[in-house]
N, C-alpha and C positions, 0 to 999 in steps of 0.2 A: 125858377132861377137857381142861377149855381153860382159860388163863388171861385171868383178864380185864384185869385191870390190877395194876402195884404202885405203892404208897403211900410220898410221905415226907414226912412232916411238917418243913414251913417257916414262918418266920417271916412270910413275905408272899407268901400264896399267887398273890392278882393279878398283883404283881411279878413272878414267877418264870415266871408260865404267859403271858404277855407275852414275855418274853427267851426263851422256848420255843418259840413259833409264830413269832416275828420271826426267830430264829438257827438254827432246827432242823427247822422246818416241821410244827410240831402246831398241831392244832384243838382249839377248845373243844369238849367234847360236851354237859356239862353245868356248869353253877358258880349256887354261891350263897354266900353271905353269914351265911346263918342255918338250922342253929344255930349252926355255924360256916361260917369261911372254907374252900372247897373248889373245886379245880379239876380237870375229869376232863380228860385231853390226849387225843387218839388222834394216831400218827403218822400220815407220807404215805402208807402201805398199810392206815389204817382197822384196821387188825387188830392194834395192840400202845396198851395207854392206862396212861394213867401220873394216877394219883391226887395232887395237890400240896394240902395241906391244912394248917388249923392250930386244931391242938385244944388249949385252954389245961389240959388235966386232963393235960399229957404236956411233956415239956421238950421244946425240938425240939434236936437231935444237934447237935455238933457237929462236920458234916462234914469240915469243911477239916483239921480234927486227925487225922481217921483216915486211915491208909494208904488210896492207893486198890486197891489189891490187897484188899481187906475188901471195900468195897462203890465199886461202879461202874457206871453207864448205858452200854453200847458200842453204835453206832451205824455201819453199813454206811455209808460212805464212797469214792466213787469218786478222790474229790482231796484226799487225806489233807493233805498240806502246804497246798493251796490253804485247803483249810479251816481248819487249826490256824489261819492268820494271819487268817482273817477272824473266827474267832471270838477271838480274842485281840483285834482291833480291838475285836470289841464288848463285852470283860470280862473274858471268860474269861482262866484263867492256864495258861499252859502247864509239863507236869510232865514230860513226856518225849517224846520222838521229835520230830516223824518218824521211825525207824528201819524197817527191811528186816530180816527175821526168817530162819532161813536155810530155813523153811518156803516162801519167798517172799509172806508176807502182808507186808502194811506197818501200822504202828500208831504213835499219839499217843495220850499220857494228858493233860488238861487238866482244870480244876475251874473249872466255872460261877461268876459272880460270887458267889453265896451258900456256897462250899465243895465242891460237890457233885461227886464226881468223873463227869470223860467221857471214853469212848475210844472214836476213833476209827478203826474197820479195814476194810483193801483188802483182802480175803483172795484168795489164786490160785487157791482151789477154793472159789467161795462154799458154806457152810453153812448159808443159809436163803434 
C-alpha cells in the first residue's frame, strides 16, 4: 500500500493551496470548485499530496486550538531558522524552536495562517 494523499478540511481552500505552493513549494494536481471547493497539492518529490478542501455537510476544525503535538504537517528542511523567519514573514506564527535536539536533529513548530500546525526538521540521519 501507498498513500496517496491526506485531507483537511479548510475554510478557503484556494487561499490555503496558494500560501502552499508560494511558501512550501506545492503544485496544484487537481482543483475544482464544484461540488465543492477542493485542492489536491503534491510536494517538490511528486510523491506526498495533500487534499485542501471545504465540504459544508462538516465543520472545518479548529486547528489553531489543538495542541500541535495532535496533529501536525513536518516538512524536511535543510534551513530550519532561515526558514522559520521567512515563513513568519509570510504569516505563519511561530510555536517553538529552532531548537537542537540531543539526537542532533534540529526542529521548529509553527502554524500556517489558518491554524494549521508545521514543523519543520533537519534530521542528522535523514529518515526518508
Amino acid at each position: 500500500m501507498k498513500i496517496e494523499h491526506l485531507a483537511y478540511q479548510v475554510a478557503d481552500p484556494a487561499t490555503v493551496a496558494n500560501w502552499y505552493g508560494e511558501q512550501l513549494g506545492f503544485t496544484v494536481k487537481r482543483a475544482s470548485d464544484s461540488p465543492v471547493p477542493v485542492r489536491f497539492l503534491a510536494d517538490e518529490t511528486g510523491q506526498v499530496m495533500l487534499e485542501i478542501y471545504n465540504n459544508p455537510t462538516v465543520e472545518t476544525p479548529d486547528y489553531a486550538s489543538m495542541d500541535p503535538l495532535l496533529l501536525h504537517l513536518a516538512f524536511v528542511c535543510d534551513d530550519v531558522p532561515g526558514t522559520v523567519d521567512r515563513l513568519v514573514g509570510a504569516g505563519a506564527s511561530k510555536l517553538s524552536g529552532p531548537e537542537k535536539l540531543d539526537s542532533g536533529d534540529q526542529l521548529a513548530m509553527l502554524r500556517d495562517p489558518w491554524g494549521l500546525a508545521i514543523q519543520l526538521c533537519c534530521r542528522a540521519q535523514p529518515m526518508v
